[in-house]
N, C-alpha and C positions, 0 to 999 in steps of 0.2 A: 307407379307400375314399373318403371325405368330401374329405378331401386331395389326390385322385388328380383327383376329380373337378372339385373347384376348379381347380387347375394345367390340365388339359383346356380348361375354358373362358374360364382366365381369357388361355390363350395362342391359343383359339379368336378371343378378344375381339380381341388385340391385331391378329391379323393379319387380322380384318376391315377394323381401323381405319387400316392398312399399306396393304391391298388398295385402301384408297378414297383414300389419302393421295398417291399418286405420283401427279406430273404432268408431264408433259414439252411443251414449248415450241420454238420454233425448230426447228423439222423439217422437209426439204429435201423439198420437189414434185417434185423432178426427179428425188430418188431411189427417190419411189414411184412416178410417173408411167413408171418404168425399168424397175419389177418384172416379172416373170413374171406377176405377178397384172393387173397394170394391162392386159398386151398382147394377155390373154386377155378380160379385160373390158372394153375401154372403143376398140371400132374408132374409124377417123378421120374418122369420116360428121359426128359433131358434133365441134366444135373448144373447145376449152377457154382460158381468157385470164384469168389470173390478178392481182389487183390491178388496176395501171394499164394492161398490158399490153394493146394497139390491135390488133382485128383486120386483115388484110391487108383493102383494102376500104373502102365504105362501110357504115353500117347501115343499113339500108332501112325496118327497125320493128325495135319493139322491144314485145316481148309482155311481159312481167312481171318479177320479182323471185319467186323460187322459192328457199325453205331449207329444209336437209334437215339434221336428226339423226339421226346413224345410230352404235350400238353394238354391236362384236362381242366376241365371245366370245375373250377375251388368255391363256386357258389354255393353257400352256406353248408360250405364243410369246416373242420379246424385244419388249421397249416399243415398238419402232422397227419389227419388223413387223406389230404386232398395228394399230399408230397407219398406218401405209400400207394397210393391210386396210380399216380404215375408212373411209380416204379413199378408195380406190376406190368404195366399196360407194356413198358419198355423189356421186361424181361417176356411179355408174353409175346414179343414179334425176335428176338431173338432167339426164342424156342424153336418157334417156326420158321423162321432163318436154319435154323439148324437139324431141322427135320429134315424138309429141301435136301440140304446139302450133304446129308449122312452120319451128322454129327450125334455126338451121345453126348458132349457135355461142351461146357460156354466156359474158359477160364480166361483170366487174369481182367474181371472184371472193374472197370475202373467209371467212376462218373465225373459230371466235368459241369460247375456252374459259373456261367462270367467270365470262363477262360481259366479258369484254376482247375485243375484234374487233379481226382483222389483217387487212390487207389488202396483201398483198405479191407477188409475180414470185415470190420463190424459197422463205417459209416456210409453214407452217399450223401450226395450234395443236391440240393433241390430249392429251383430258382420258384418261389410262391407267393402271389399275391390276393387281393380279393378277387381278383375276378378269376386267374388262371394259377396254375403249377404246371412247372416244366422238369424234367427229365433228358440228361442227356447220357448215356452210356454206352458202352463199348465195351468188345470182349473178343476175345480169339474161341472160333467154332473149333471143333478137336474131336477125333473117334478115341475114344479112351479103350484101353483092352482088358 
């Protein structure tokens, strides 16, 4: 029974450390921004501008710099949907960060995993294991004219 119980935890162990070990990188905006999830969440009232990406416009003001952590729940999703779930969830408190504050659009959005910030048009970084995905991102709120 001793034995039984060892092996249990000892493979309990491992796939904690599996669960917190996977990371994935380089993962395409436009393929979450496509989702069923994103079209339901994220209308077009606020506009989103990723990296260097220039609003149509000038800025008029610009309100602050607003970053958001956001983790959900990766159980029996694939890496790649559980990391686009995130990112929505994160762009959709930045929306409303920026409603609040008068904003019409979110630039020089940049994401950040493990301490390495990207700042790109087409990737984001997302920390995803089996049990969770994290998101972390940032952007400057902005009244566009």
């Amino acid at each position: 029974m001793k034995k039984l119980a060892f092996v249990f935890i000892s493979t309990l162990c491992a796939f904690a450390f599996q669960a917190e070990a996977r990371e994935l990188k380089n993962i395409s905006i436009q393929d979450a921004l496509a989702s069923d999830d994103a079209k339901l969440n994220l209308p077009d009232d606020v506009k989103f501008y990723f990296g260097d990406a220039k609003p149509e416009g000038n800025i008029a003001k610009t309100v602050g710099e607003y970053t958001f952590d956001r983790q959900i729940n990766a159980s029996l999703k694939s890496q790649i949907t559980a990391c686009h779930s995130a990112l929505i969830v994160a762009l959709k408190d930045l929306r409303e960060a920026a409603k609040k504050e008068g904003a019409t659009a979110v630039v020089n959005i940049k994401s950040n995993a493990k301490g390495k910030a990207i700042s790109s048009k087409e990737i984001y970084a997302c920390d995803s294991g089996v049990l969770k995905s994290g998101v972390s991102i940032s952007g400057d709120l902005v009244v566009v004219e």
